[in-house]
C-alpha positions as CSV (number, residue, x, y, z in Angstrom):
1,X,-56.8,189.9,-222.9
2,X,-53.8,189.2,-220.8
3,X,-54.7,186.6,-217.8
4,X,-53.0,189.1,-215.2
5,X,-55.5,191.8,-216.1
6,X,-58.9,190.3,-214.4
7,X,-62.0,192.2,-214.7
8,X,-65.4,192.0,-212.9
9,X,-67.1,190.3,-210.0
10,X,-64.4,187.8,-210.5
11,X,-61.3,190.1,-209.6
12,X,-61.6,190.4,-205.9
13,X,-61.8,186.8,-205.3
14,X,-59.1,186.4,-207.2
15,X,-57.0,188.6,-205.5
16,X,-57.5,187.0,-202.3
17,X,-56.4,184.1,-203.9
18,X,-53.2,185.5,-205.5
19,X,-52.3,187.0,-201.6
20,X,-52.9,184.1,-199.8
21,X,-49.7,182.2,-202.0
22,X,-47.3,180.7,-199.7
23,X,-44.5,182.9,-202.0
24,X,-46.0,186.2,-200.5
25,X,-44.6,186.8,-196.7
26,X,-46.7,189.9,-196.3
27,X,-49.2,192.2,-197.6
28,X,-49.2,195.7,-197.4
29,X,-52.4,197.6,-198.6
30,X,-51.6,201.2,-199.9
31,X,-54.4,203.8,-199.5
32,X,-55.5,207.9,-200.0
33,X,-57.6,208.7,-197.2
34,X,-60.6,208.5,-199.8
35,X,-60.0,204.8,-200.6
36,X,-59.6,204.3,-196.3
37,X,-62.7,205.7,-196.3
38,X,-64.8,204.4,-199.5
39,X,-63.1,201.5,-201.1
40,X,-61.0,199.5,-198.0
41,X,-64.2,197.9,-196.0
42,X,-64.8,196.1,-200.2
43,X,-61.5,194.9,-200.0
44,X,-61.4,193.6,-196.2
45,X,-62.9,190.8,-196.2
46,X,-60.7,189.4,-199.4
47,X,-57.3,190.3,-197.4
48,X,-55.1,188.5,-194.8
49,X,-56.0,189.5,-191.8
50,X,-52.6,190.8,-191.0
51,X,-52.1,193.0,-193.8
52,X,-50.3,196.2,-192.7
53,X,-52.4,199.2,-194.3
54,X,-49.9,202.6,-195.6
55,X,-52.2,205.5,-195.6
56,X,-51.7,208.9,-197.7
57,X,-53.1,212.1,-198.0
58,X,-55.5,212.4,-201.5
59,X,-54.7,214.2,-204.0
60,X,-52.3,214.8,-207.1
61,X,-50.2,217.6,-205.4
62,X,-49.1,214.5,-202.8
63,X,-47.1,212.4,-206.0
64,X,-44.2,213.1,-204.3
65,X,-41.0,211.9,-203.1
66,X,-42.0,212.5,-199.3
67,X,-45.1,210.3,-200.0
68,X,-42.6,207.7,-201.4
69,X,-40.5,208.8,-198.3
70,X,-43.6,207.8,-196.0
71,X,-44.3,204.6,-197.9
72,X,-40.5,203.3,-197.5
73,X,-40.3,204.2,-194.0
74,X,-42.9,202.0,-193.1
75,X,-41.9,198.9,-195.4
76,X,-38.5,199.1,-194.0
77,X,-40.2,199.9,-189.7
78,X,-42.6,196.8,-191.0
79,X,-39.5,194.5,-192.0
80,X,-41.0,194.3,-195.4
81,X,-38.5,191.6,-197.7
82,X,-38.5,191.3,-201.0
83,X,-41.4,188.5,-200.9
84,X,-43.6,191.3,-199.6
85,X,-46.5,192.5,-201.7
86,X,-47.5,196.6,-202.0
87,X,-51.4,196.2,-202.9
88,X,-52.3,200.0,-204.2
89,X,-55.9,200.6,-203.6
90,X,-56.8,203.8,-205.5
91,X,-56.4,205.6,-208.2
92,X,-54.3,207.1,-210.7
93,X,-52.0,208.8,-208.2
94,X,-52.3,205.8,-206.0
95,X,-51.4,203.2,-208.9
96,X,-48.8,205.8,-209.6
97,X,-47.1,206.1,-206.7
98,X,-47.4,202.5,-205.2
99,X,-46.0,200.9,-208.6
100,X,-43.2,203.3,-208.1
101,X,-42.2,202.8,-204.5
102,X,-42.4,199.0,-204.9
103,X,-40.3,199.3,-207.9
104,X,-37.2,201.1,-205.7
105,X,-38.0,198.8,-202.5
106,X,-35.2,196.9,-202.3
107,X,-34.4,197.0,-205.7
108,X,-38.1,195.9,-206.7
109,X,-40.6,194.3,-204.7
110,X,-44.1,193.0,-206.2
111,X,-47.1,194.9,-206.3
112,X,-50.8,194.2,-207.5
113,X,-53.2,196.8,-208.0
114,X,-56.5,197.6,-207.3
115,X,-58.2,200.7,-209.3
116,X,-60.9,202.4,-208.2
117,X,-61.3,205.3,-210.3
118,X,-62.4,205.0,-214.1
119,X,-59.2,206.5,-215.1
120,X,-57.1,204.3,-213.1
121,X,-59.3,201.0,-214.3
122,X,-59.1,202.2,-218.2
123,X,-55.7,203.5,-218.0
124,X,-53.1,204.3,-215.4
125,X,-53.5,200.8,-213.6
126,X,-52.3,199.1,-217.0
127,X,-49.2,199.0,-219.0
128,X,-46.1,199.1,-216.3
129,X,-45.9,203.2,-216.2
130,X,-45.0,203.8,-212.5
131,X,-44.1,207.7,-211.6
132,X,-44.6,210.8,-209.3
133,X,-44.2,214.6,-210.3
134,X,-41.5,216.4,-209.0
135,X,-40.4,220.5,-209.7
136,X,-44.0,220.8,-210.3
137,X,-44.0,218.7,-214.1
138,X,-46.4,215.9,-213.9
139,X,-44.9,212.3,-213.6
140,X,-40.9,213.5,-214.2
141,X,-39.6,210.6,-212.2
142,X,-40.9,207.1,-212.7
143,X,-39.6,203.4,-214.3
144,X,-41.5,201.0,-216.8
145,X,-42.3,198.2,-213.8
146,X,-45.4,196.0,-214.6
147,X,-47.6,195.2,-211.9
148,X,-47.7,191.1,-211.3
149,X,-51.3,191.6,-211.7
150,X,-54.5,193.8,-212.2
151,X,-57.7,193.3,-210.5
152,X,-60.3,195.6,-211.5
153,X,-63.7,195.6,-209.5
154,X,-66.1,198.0,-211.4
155,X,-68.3,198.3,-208.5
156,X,-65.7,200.7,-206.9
157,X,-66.4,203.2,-209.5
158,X,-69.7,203.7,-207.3
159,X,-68.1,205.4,-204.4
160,X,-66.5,208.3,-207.5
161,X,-68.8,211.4,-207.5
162,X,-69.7,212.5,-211.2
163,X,-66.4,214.9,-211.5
164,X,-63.8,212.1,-210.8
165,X,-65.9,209.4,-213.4
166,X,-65.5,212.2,-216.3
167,X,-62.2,212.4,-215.7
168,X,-61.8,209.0,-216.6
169,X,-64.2,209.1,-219.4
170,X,-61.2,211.4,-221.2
171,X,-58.8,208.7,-221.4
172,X,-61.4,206.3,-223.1
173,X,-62.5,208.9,-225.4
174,X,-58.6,209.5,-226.2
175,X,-58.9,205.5,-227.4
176,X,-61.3,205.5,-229.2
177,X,-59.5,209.0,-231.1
178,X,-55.9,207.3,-231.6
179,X,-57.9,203.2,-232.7
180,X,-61.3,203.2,-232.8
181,X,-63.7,205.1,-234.9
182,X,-66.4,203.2,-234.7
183,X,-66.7,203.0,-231.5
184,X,-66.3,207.1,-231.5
185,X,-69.5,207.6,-233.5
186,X,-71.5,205.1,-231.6
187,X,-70.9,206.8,-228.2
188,X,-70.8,210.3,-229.2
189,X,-74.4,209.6,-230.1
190,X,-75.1,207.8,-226.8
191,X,-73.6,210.4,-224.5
192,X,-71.1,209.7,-221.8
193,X,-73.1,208.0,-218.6
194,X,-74.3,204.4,-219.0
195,X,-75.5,201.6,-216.4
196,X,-72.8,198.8,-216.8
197,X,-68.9,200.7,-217.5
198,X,-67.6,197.0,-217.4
199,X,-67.9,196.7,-221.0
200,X,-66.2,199.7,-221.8
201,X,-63.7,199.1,-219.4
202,X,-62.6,195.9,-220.9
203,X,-62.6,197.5,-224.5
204,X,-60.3,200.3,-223.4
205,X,-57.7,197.9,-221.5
206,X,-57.8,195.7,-224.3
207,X,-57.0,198.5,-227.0
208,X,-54.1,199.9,-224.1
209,X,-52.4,196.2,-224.1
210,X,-52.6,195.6,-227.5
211,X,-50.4,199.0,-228.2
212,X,-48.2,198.1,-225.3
213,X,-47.9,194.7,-225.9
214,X,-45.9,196.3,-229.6
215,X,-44.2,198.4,-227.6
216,X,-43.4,198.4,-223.9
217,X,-41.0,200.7,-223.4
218,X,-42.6,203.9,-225.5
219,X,-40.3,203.7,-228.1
220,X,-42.4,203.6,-231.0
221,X,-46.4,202.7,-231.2
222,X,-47.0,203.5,-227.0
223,X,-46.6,206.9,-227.5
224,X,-50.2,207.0,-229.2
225,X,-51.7,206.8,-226.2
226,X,-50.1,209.9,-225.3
227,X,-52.6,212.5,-227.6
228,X,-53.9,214.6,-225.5
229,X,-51.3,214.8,-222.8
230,X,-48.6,217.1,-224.5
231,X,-51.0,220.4,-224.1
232,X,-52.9,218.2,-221.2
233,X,-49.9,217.8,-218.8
234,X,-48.6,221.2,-219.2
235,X,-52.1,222.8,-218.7
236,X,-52.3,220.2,-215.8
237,X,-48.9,221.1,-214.4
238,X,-49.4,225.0,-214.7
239,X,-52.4,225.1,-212.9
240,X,-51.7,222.0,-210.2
241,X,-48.9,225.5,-209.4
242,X,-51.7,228.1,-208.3
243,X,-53.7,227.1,-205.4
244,X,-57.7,227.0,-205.9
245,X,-57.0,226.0,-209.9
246,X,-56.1,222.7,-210.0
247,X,-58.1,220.3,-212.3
248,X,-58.1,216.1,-212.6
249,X,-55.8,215.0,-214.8
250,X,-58.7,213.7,-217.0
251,X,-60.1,217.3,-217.4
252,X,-56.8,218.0,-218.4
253,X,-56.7,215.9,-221.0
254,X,-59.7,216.4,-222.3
255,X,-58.6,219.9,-223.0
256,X,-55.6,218.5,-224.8
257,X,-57.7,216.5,-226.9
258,X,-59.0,219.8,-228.4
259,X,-56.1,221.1,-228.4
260,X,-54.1,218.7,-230.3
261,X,-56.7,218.0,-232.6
262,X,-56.9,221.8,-233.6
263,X,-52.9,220.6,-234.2
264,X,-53.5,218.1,-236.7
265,X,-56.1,220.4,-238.6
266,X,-53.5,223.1,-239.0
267,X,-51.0,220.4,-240.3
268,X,-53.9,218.6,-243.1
269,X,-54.3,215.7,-241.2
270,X,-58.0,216.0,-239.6
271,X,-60.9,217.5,-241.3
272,X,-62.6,220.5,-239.8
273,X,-66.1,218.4,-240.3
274,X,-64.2,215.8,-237.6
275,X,-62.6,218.7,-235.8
276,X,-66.0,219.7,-234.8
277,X,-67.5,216.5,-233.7
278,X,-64.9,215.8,-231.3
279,X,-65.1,219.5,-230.3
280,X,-68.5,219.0,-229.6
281,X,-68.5,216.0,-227.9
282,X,-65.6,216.8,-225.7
283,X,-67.7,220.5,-224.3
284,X,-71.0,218.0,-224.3
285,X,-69.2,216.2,-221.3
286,X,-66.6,218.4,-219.7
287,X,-66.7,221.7,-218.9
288,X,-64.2,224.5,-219.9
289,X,-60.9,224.7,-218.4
290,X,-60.5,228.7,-217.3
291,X,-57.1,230.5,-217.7
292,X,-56.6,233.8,-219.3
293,X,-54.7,234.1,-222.7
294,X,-51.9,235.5,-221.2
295,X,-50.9,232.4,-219.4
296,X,-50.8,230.6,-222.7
297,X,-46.9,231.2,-223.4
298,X,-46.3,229.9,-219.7
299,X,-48.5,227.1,-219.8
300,X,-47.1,226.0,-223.8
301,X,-43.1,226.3,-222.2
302,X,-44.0,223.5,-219.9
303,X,-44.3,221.4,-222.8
304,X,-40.6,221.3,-223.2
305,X,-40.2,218.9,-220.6
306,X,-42.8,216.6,-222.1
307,X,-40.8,212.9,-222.0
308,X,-41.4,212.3,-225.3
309,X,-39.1,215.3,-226.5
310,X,-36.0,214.9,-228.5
311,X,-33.9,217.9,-227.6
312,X,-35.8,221.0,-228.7
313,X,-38.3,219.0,-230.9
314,X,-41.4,218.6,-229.0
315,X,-43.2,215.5,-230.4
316,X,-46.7,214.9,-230.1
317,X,-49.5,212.4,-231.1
318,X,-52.0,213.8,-233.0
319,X,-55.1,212.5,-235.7
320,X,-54.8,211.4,-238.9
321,X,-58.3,211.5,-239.0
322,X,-60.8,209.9,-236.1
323,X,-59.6,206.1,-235.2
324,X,-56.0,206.9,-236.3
325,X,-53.1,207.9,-233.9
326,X,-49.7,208.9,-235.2
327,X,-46.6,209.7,-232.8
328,X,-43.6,211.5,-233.6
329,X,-45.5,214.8,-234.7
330,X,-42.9,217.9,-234.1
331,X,-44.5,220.9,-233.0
332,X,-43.1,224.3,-231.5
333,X,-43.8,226.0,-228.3
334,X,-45.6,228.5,-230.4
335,X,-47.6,226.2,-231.9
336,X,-48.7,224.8,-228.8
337,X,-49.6,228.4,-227.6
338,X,-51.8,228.8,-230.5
339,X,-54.0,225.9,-230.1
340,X,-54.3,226.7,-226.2
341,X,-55.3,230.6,-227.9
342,X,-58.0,228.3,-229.7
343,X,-58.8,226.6,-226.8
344,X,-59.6,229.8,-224.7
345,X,-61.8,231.1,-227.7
346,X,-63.6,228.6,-227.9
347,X,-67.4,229.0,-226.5
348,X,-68.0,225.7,-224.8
């Protein structure tokens, strides 16, 4: 595993260490007003004691550009140089947004973070993806910037209530999906909650930095990590639009998953007899996203803008069978509509 991803009892310590460098000039500590509350008094006592703490509202409708606009203003009130540090304690919108802001800071100014949600510790802490929505389609504006390191602290993910840790659960079921059968049919048999998440969490960053490491820029092999998220995002995006619908991004996904694997079915590449254990794992752990069918053309259109797109073409990831992702798929809009028709017959 790649020394700048450090997981365990060990991370926190070595953070401290990492900040205390005579390179870094400051620290700034980037929080939602759930990680203030929750997470920060962890993290205190392994901080500077004159770290200058950027506070944000929770939430995925806040990965915006005012946000970002909030967390420049105070860098440049706070004199922040380029040998400042942006620690973002949080998660995926937190990881998000930081790694973006510190990206455009003054051209680029280093940044660590700190997740403290299973989807951020699994997923969108690792890999260099940095991005907020904007015109309501999720993560539109971002840069590939790498964080100069990862600290991941398991014991955050006991301040999550059981919703948030689900949502995180549907990006390390979407692992084992694109790379790893095996471990598929052990823990569909197990269930979903267990005691110790470290050692899942170390398999799933270790399968995410082995595909990025091929391929850092999403030009090829990255964009397997992406199944799930062509029907996910839009579904995520429609709904984050109507107020009292939104879902977690991993909720989301995990209707995607479905979705997409109903997708490779139609095209011969997954068997119905796997179709239906991922179908029934999926509903054994998440509920049932709820829209009506006639949203299904709306919600397939905002596929289009899915960054993986080549003009017209949408391409998505989808199964060649359970353990084995492959990118580049082209499917239509009205393909897309049909599986989310599936999706909403479905009896979960």
């Amino acid at each position: 595993m790649d020394s700048s991803v450090i997981i365990g009892p060990e991370a926190l310590p070595a953070l401290a260490e990492f900040l205390y460098r005579p390179a870094v000039s400051r620290v700034f500590v980037l929080v939602d007003s759930n990680t203030s509350r929750l997470c920060l008094p962890l993290l205190e006592k392994h901080l500077p004691t004159n770290y200058h703490l950027i506070e944000i509202p929770a939430g995925e409708e806040y990965k915006t550009l005012a946000t970002c606009d909030t967390v420049w203003c105070q860098l440049t009130e706070q004199r922040a140089d380029r040998h400042a540090v942006l620690v973002n304690l949080g998660g995926g919108v937190v990881t998000d947004l930081g790694g973006f802001a510190a990206a455009l800071y003054k051209r680029g100014i280093r940044f660590v973070q700190v997740p403290t949600t299973l989807l951020a510790q699994v997923d969108a802490s690792v890999g260099g993806k940095t991005g907020i929505d904007f015109q309501g389609y999720k993560n539109q504006l971002g840069v590939f910037q790498a964080p100069a390191a990862v600290f991941i602290e398991p014991g955050f993910l006991q301040t999550l209530d059981p919703r948030q840790l689900k949502s995180g659960y549907a990006e390390v079921l979407k692992h084992w999906l694109i790379a790893d059968a095996a471990a598929f049919n052990v823990h569909r048999r197990l269930g979903w909650l267990t005691d110790d998440w470290t050692p899942i969490i170390r398999e799933s960053v270790a399968l995410k930095q082995r595909i990025v490491a091929q391929d850092p820029l999403e030009s090829g092999p990255r964009k397997l990590l992406n199944f799930g998220h062509t029907v996910g995002h839009a579904l995520e995006s429609y709904l984050l639009t109507q107020p009292g619908r939104e879902i977690l991004h991993g909720e989301a996904v995990a209707a995607g998953l479905v979705c997409e694997s109903w997708l490779s079915v139609q095209r011969g590449l997954l068997s119905a007899e796997e179709m239906d254990k991922i179908e029934t794992f999926v509903f054994s752990v998440f509920d049932k996203v709820a829209f009506v069918g006639l949203e299904t053309d709306a919600i397939a259109d905002l596929a289009l803008q899915d960054k993986k797109n080549a003009g017209a073409i949408i391409n998505c990831t989808l199964l060649n069978g359970i353990g084995n992702g492959v990118f580049d798929q082209p499917v239509t809009v009205a393909e897309i509509a049909e599986s989310l028709r599936y999706y909403h017959r479905l009896q979960a």
